[in-house]
N, C-alpha and C positions, 0 to 999 in steps of 0.2 A: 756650578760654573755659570755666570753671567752669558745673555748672547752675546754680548763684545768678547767677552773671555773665550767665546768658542768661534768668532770668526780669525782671529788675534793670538791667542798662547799659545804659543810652540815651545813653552820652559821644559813640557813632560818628555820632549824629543820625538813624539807623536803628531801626525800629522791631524789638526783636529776635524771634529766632525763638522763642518757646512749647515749651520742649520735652516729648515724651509720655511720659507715664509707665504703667510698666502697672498702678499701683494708688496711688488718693488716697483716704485715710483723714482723713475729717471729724470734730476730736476726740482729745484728747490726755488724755482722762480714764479709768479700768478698762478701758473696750473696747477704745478705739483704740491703748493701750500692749499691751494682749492679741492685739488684730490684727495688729499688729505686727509681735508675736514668734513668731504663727504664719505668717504670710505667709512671712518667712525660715526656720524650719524646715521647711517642704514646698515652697522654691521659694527657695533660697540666694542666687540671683543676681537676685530678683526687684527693680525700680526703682519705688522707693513714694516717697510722701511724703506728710506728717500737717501738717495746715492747723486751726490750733488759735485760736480766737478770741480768746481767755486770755493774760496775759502769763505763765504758768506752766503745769507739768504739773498735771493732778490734776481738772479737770471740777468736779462735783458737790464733791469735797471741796479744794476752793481757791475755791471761791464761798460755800460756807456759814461761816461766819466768828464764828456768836455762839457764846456760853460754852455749854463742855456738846456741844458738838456732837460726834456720835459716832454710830455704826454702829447699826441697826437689826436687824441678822443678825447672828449669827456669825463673825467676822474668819476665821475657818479656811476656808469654803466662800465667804467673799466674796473672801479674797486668791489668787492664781495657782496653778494646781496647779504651775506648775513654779518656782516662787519662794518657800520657804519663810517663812511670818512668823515676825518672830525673837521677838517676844513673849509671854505667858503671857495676860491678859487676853481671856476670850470676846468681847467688846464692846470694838472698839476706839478710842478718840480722833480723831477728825476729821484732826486734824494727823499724827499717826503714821502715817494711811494716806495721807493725802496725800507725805510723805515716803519710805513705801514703792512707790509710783506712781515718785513721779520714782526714786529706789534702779534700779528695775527697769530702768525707760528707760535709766538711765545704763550700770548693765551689763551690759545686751544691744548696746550701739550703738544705743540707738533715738532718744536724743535728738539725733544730730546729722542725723536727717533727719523734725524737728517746725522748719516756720516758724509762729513766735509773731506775735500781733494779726491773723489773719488771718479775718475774717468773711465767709462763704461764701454771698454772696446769691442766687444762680442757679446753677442748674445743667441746661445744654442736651446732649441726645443728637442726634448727627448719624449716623444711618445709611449716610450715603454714605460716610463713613470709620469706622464703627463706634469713636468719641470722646464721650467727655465735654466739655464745658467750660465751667467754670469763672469764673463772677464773682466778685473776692474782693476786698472793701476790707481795706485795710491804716491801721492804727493810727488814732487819733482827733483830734479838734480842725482847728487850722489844716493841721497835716500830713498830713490824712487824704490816701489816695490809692487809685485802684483796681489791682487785677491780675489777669491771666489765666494760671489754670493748664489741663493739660488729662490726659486719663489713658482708659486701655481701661475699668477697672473702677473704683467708689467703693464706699466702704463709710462708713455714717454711723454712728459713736459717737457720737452726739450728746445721747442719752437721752432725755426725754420731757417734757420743762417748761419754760416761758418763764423763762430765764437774767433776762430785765430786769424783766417784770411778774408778780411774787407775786399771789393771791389775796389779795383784802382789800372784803369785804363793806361797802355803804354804811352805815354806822354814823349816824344821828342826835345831832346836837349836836355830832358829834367836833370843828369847828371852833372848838365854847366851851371845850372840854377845854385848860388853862393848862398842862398837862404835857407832857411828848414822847412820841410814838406813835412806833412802830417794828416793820417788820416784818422778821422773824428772817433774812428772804433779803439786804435789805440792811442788816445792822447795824454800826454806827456804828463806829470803832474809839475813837471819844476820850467814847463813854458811860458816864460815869461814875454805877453805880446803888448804889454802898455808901452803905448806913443808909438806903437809899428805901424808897418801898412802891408797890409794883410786880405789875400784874395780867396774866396769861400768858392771852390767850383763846385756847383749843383744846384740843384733848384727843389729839392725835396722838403722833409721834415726837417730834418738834419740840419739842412744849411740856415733853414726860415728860421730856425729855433735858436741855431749857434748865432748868427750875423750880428741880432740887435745888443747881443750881450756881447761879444768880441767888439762891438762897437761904441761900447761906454767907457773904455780903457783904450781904447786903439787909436793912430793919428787918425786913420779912414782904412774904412772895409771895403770892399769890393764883391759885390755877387756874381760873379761869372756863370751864367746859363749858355747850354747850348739850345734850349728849347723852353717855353714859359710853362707854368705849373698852375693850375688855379690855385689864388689864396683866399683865405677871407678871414675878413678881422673876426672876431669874438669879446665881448664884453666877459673882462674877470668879475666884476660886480654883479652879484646876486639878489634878486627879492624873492622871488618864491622859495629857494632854498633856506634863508634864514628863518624867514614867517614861519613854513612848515616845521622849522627847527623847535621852533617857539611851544608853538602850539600841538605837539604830536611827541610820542614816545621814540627814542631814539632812532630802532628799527623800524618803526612806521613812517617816519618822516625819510629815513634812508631809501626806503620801499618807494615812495611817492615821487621823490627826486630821483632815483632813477627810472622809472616807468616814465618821468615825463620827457628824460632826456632820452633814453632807448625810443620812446617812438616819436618823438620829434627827427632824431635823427632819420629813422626811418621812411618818415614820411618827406624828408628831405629830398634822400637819395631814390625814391619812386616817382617822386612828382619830377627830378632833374632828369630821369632815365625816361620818362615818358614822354618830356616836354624839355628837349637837348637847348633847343632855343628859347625856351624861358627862363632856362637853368644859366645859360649864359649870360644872357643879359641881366640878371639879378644882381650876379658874382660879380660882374663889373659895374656896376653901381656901388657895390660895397668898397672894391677899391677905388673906383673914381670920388668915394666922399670922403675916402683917407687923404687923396693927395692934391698937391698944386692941377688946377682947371688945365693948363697948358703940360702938365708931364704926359708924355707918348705911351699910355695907357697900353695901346695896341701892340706895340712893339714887345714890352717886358712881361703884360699878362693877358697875353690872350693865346691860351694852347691850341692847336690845330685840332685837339680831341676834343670829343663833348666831356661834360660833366660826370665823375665817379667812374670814368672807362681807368682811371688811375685816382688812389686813395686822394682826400683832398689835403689839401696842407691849409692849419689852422693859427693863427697866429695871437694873442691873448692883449686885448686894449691897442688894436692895429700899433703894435713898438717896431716891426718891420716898416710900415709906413711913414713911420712919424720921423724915424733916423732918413728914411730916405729926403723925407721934407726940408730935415735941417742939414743934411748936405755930409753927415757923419757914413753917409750908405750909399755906393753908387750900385746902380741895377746897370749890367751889363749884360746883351745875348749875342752871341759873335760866337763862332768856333776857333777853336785852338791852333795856331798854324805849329810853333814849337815853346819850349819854357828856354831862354837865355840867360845871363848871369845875374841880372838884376831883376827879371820877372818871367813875362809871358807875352807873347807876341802873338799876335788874334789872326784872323785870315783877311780881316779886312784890311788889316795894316798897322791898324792903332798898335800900341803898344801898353801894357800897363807894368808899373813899376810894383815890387812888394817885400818885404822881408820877410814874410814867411805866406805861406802856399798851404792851403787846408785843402786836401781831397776827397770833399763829401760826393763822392761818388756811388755811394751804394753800398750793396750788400753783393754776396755769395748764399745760392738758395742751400741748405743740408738738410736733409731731413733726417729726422731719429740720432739727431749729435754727431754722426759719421758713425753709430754703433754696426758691426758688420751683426746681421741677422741671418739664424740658420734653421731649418727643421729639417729635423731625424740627417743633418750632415750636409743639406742644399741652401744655397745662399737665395737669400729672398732676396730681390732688387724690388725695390719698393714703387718703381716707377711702374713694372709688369703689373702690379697688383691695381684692383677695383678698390675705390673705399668705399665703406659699407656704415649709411650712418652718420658719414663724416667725421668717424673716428673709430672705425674698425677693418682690418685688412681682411682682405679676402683670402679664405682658406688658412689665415695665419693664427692659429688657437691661441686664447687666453692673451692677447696683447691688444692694447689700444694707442690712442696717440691724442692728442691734446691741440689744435691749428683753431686760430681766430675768423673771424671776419675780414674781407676785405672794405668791405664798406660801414663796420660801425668797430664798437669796441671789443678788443680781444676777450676778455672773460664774460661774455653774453654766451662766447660758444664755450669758451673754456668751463665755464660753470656747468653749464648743460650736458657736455661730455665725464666732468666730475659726478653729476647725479645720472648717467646711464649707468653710468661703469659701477659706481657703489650697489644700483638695483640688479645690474648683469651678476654682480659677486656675492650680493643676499641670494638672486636666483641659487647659484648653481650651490652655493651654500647648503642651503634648502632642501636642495633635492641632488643631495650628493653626487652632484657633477664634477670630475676635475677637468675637463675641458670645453670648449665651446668656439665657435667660429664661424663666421660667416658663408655661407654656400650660394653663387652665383646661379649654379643648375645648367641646364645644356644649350640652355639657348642663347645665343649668341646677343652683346649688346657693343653697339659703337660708344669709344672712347673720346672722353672731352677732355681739354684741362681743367685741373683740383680748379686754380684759382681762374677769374674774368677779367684778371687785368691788364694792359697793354705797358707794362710798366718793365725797364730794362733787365732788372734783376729776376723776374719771371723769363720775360722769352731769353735770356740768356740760361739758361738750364733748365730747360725743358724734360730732362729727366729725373730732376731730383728729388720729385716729390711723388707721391702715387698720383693715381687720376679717378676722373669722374667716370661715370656711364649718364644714363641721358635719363631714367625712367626709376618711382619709386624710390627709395633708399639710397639708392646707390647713385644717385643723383645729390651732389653737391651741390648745394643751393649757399646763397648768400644774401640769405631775409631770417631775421632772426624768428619774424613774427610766426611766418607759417613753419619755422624749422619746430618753434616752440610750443605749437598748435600739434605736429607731429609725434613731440617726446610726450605730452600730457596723454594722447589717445593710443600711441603706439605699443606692441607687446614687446616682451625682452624675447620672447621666442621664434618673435617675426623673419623669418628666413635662415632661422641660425639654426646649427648642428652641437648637440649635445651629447655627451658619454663621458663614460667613467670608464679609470684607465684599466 
């Protein structure tokens, strides 16, 4: 009998056996393909499997779907250090990196052991046999059905925000509004907005990324800010990426471009955190050479925060500046008085007219998918817990979790969390451990939040993710440099508890 065959045949009228596995990977998006492929190179023979809720690879970039969608980072430090991107573009296309996700899966072997539709709604530790297991519905409608997987160790890819429920603040009048509202998480495939006129409220990624491309079909777009966002253009055009291309073995050249962009970045976000005011005045230079000498600079981008206190928004051959220029892109910052039947109605008075309303408004923070998590029958609220590592819960055996950066790109930590977890599961391999976990010890330490950002979608759920401590390990940082100075010298057995069950 096949393991499909034994998670799956019910013909014998036998309920069949569950078989164990030693690592279930929640998530088939950046992480869980990155986990993946490190789990098999420090543990060749190791028995995983990837329980992906998704009818495809790709996470975050197979869900996000509207025009414009595209990377935030960097493509060189957000793609695999062992996967070279075959592209030139700094800022990559949504769809290209989705495509390079699945690319990766497929030539490592990794996608014939992801089962797709599978939503993972509990997850119970039983200590008397040191196991996971697994509540997982499978597919939707009348077909829905449940199943039971079970595993030594998990690791959640899962990232950090409700897949179903976007952020969308209660607007007044929105139900007189005659036009279509839509928010960027679920967008329509059959909306049709050529020659409309169409208002982006938000001033994030989201919106800087959608605008200029709803703006090259559209009569005129609208950016509705209640507050300004630092932007800065980015040159798509490459020279050292292509030269090193040239002249260097694929992976060596991949290696090189991204060390040059991880610590440029790096040294960005230190020099703007040191120097709030230098970091300011740089940023708007950058947009003051994108636009008209007489546009009111100060009104549409100049944030009340300093620099990297909120992720930066990056924008690819200033195309957000340039529509503004030619009159295809109005910048608006004005708060919302209510939405009426023809648009939106601000507090100052103004009025803007629009046939359709996009409400990039954000996220909802989730951690671990909304899976409920239990040991030995007690629900872990993941908020109560320490993280230990930056991807290990405290006191919670044989489970990790997968969280990016907030100031450079996600798979810097994502990778680095991929190569702890393959060495934590060689360890216990090794030395016939089946469980392990982190131990805080008696002394007491004060709690910070995981993330340092001042950003809406953080302090609005301030419980939903676990937390910092202040000292060592368990201390969340957000510097890749010294994180990765730390995994090179640091032990697997450094504060952690081991036994066999």
């Amino acid at each position: 009998m096949t393991e499909i065959d034994a998670i799956d045949d019910t013909r014998s009228g036998e309920k069949p056996e569950t078989p164990l596995r030693d690592v279930i990977i929640i998530g088939a998006g950046l992480s869980g393909i990155d986990c993946a492929y490190r789990l098999r190179e420090e543990n060749p023979d190791v028995d995983y499997l990837i329980l992906e809720r998704r009818e495809r690879i790709g996470g975050t970039w197979d869900l996000f779907r509207y025009p414009g969608v595209r990377s935030d980072s960097d493509i060189y430090s957000l793609s695999y250090p062992f996967e070279p991107w075959p592209k030139v573009a700094a800022l990559a296309e949504g769809a290209d990196i989705r495509d390079y996700i699945e690319h990766t899966a497929d030539k490592y072997g990794i996608t014939d052991h992801i089962r797709f539709s599978r939503h993972v709604l509990g997850a119970d530790w039983d200590s008397t046999t040191d196991t996971w297991t697994f509540d997982v519905e499978v597919g939707e409608g009348e077909g829905k059905r449940r199943e039971t997987h079970r595993s030594r160790f998990v690791v959640f890819a899962t990232g950090y925000y409700d897949y179903d429920n976007p952020y969308t603040p209660r607007f007044a009048g929105a139900e007189d509004f005659s036009g279509t509202i839509v928010h960027p998480q679920h967008w329509p495939e059959d909306l049709d907005y050529r020659g409309k006129r169409i208002i982006v409220i938000g001033s994030g990624a989201t919106a800087v990324s959608l605008v200029p491309n709803l703006a090259e079909q559209a009569a005129h777009v609208t950016m509705l800010q209640r507050s300004p966002s630092y932007i800065f253009s980015s040159k798509q055009k490459q020279y050292l990426a292509p030269f090193l291309k040239k002249v260097l073995p694929p992976k060596a050249a991949h290696q090189a471009i991204r060390f040059r962009y991880s610590t440029q970045t790096a040294a960005i976000v230190h020099l703007t955190h040191k120097f709030p005011k230098l970091g300011r005045k740089l940023l708007r230079l950058n947009v003051a050479a994108n636009l008209p000498d007489d546009y009111p600079i100060d009104v549409h981008f100049n944030p009340t925060y300093n620099p990297w206190d909120q992720r930066m928004c990056l924008v690819p051959d200033a195309d957000l500046f340039n529509g503004i220029t030619e009159g295809s892109i109005e910048m608006v910052t004005d708060h919302i008085d209510r939405f009426d039947e023809t648009g939106i109605r601000l507090a100052s008075g103004r009025h803007l007219d629009a046939d359709i309303i996009v409400t990039a408004t954000g996220l909802q923070l989730l951690g671990f998918g909304g899976t409920r998590l239990r040991v030995d029958g007690d629900e872990v609220k993941p908020h109560d817990r320490f993280v230990f590592k930056s991807h290990l819960l405290e006191d919670v055996p044989n489970l990790a979790w997968s969280v990016g950066y907030t100031n450079a790109s996600w798979t810097l930590r994502a990778d680095m969390t991929a190569r702890a977890v393959a060495n934590l599961v060689r360890y216990m391999r090794e030395n016939g451990y089946t469980h392990a976990y982190p131990h805080l010890g008696p002394e007491p330490m004060p709690a910070q939040p995981l993330w340092d950002l001042k950003a809406g979608y953080v302090e609005r759920s301030p419980d939903a993710l676990p937390k910092s401590g202040t000292r060592g390990h368990w201390k969340v940082r957000h510097n890749y440099y010294r994180d990765a100075i730390d995994h090179h010298l640091g032990k697997v057995e450094d504060s952690m508890v081991f036994g066999r069950v």
